[in-house]
C-alpha positions as CSV (number, residue, x, y, z in Angstrom):
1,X,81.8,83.5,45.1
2,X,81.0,86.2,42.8
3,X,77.5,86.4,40.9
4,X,75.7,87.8,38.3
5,X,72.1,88.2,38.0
6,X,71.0,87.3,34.5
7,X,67.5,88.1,33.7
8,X,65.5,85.9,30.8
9,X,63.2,86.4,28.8
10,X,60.5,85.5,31.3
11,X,61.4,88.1,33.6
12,X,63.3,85.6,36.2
13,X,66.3,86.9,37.7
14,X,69.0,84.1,37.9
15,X,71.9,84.3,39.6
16,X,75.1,82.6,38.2
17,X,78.5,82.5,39.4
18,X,81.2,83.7,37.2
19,X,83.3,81.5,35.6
20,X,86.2,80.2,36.9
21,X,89.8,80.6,35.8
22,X,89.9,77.2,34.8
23,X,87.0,77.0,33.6
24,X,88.0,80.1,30.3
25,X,91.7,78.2,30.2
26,X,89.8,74.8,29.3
27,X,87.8,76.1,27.3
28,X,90.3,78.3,25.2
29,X,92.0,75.0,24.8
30,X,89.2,73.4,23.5
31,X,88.7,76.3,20.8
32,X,92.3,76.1,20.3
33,X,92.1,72.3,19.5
34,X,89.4,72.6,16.8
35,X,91.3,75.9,15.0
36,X,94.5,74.1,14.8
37,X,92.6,71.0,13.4
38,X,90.2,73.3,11.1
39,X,93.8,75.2,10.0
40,X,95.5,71.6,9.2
41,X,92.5,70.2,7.4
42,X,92.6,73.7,5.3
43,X,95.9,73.5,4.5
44,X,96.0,69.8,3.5
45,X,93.2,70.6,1.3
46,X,94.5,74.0,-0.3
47,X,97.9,71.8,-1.1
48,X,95.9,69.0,-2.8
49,X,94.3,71.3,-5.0
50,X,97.7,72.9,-5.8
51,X,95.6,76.6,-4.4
52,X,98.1,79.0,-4.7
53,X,96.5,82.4,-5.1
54,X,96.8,84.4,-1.6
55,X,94.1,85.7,-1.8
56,X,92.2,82.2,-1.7
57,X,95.1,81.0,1.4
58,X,93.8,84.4,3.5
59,X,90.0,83.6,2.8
60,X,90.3,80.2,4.0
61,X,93.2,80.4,6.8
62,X,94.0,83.5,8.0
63,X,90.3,85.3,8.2
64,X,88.5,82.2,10.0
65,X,91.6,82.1,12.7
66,X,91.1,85.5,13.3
67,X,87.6,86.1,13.5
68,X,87.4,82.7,15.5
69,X,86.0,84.0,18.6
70,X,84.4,87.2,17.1
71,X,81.8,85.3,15.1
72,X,81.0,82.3,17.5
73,X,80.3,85.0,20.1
74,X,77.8,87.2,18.1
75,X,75.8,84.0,16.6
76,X,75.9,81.8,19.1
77,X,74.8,84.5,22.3
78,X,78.2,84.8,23.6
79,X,79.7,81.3,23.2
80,X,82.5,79.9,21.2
81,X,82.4,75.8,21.5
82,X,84.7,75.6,23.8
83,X,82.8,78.0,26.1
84,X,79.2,75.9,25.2
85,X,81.4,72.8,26.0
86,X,81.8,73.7,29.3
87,X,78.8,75.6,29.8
88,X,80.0,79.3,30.4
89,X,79.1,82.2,28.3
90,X,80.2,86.0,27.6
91,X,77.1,88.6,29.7
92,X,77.3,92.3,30.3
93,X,78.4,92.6,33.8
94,X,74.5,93.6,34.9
95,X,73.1,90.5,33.8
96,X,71.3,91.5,30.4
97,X,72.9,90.2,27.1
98,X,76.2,91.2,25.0
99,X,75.9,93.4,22.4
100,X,77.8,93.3,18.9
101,X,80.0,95.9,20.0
102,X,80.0,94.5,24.0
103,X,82.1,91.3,21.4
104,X,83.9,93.6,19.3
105,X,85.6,95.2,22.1
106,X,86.5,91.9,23.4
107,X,87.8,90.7,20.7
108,X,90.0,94.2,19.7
109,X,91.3,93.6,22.9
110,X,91.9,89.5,23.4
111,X,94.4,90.2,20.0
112,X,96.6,91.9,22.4
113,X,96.3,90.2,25.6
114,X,95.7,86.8,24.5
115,X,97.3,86.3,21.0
116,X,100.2,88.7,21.1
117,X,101.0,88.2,24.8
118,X,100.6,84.7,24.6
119,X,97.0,85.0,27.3
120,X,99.4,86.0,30.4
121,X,98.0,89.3,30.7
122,X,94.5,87.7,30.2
123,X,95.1,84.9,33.4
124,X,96.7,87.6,35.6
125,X,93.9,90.2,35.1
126,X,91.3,87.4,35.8
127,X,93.3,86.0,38.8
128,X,93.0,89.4,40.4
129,X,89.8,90.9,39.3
130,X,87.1,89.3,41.9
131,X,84.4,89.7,38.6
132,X,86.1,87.3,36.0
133,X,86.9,90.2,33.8
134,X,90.1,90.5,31.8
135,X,90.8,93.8,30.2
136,X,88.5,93.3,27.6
137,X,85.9,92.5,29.5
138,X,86.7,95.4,31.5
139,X,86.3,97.4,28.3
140,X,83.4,96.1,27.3
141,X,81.7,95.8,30.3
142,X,81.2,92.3,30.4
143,X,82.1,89.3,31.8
144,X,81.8,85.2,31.6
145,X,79.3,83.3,33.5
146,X,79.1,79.2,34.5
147,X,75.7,78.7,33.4
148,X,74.9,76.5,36.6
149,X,72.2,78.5,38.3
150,X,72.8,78.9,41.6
151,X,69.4,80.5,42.8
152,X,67.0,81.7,40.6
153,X,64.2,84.2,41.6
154,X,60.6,83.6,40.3
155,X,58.5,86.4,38.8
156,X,56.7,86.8,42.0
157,X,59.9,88.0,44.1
158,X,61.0,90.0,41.6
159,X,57.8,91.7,40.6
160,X,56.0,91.3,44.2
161,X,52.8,89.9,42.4
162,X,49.5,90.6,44.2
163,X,46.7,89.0,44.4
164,X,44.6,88.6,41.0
165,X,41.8,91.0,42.4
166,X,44.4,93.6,42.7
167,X,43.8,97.0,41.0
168,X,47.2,98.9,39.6
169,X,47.1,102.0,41.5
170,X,48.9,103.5,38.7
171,X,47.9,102.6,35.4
172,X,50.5,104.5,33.3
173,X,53.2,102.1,34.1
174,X,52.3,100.5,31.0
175,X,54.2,103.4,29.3
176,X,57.6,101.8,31.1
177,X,60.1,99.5,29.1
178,X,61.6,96.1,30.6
179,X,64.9,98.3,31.0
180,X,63.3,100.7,33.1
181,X,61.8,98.0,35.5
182,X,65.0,96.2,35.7
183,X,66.9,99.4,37.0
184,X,64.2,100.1,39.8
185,X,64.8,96.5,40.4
186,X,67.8,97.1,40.4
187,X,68.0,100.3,42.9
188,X,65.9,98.7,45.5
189,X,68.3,95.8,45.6
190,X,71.0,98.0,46.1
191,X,69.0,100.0,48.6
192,X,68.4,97.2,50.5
193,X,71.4,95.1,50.7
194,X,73.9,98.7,51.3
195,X,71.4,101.0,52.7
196,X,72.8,103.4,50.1
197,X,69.4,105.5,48.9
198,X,70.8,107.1,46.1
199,X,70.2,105.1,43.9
200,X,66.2,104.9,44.5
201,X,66.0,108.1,45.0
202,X,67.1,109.2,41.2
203,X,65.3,106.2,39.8
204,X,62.0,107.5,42.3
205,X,62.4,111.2,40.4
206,X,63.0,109.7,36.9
207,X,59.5,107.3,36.9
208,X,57.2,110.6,38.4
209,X,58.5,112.6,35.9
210,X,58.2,110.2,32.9
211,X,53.9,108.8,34.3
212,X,53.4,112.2,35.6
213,X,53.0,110.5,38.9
214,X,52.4,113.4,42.2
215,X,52.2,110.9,45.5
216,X,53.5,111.3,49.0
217,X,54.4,107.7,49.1
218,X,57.8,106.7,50.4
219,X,60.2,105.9,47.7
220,X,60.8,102.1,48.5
221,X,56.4,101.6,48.5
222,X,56.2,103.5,45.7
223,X,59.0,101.7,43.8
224,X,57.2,98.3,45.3
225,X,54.1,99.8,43.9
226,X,54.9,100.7,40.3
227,X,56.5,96.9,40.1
228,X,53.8,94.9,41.4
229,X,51.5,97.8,39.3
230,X,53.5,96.9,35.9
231,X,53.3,92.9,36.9
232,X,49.7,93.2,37.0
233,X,49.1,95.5,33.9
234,X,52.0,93.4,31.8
235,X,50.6,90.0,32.5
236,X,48.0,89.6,29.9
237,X,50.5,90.4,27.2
């Protein structure tokens, strides 16, 4: 089953699978259910009131139908009720959270492949990409998640915590962002479950150059170093 690593705001990597087929189809449905009931209520109201100005009929119909799934994405973190109903929500595919414009692209794109074409380029996109993504995901570089963890990794595997008489062996990683730690994260995950080195290796070059670091450590200890160095220096903040 594919995963995602989703890192919180605690700095715990948790992996969650990514949502099923069924899973986006039942919850479209659901959001389907409550626009065809908000559009009927609307419309029943607008014709009791006699509301005849078009102006008034596109500000109360056709604007909340359309921007449906555009606004419950950005205010409510990447979920529309149907997709909090059956717990799955929109993630950039490397684990951190959607943007504005990570939504906008989605939805540009949904109005062609789920409105216009009725959602069957949507279900056969999903059916044969192996990371949930249909082309506006692709776009966007995102994709859905099931928000049932399926392993979550504490601070201390992440960050290879020492002991609490441990001294930082280089200081200046207090200069480094959350981002930055997430990629060297990242690269020694990579390095160690492909053996492909690249990866650490650029990430390696970027940190010396940006804390004026000059060691003959090997990549991997000093990319174990500087994490375990910024989890030590970070965590009286």
């Amino acid at each position: 089953m594919q995963t995602v690593s989703v890192r919180t705001t605690q700095n715990v990597f948790i992996q969650y699978p990514v949502a099923s087929l069924g899973d986006r189809m039942l919850a479209t449905l659901i959001d389907s259910v409550i626009v065809i009931a908000y559009m009927i209520g609307a419309i029943y109201c607008l014709v009791e009131l006699n509301v005849n100005s078009p102006a008034v009929i596109i500000a109360v119909i056709a604007i909340p139908y359309t921007l449906y799934h555009l606004l419950f994405e950005i205010f409510m973190g990447g979920q529309s009720p149907g997709k909090r109903q059956m717990k799955i929500k929109v993630v950039r595919i490397d684990g951190t959270p959607a943007t504005v414009g990570n939504y906008l692209m989605r939805w540009l794109l949904r109005i062609i492949e789920v409105q216009a074409m009725s959602g069957m380029v949507a279900i056969i996109t999903i059916a044969l990409n192996n990371k949930g993504q249909r082309l506006g995901d692709i776009a966007a570089g995102t994709t859905v998640v099931k928000l049932v963890p399926q392993q979550a990794v504490t601070a201390n595997e992440v960050f290879t915590l020492a002991e609490d008489d441990y001294v930082p062996q280089f200081p200046a990683v207090a200069m480094l962002s959350d981002r930055d730690v997430e990629l060297i994260q990242q690269a020694l995950e990579v390095y160690r479950k492909h053996d492909n080195i690249q990866p650490v290796m650029l990430i390696t070059e970027k940190i010396k150059r940006m804390l004026s670091i000059e060691t003959d450590m090997t990549f991997e200890n000093f990319l174990t170093t500087i994490l375990k160095d910024y989890s030590k220096v970070t965590s009286g903040k």
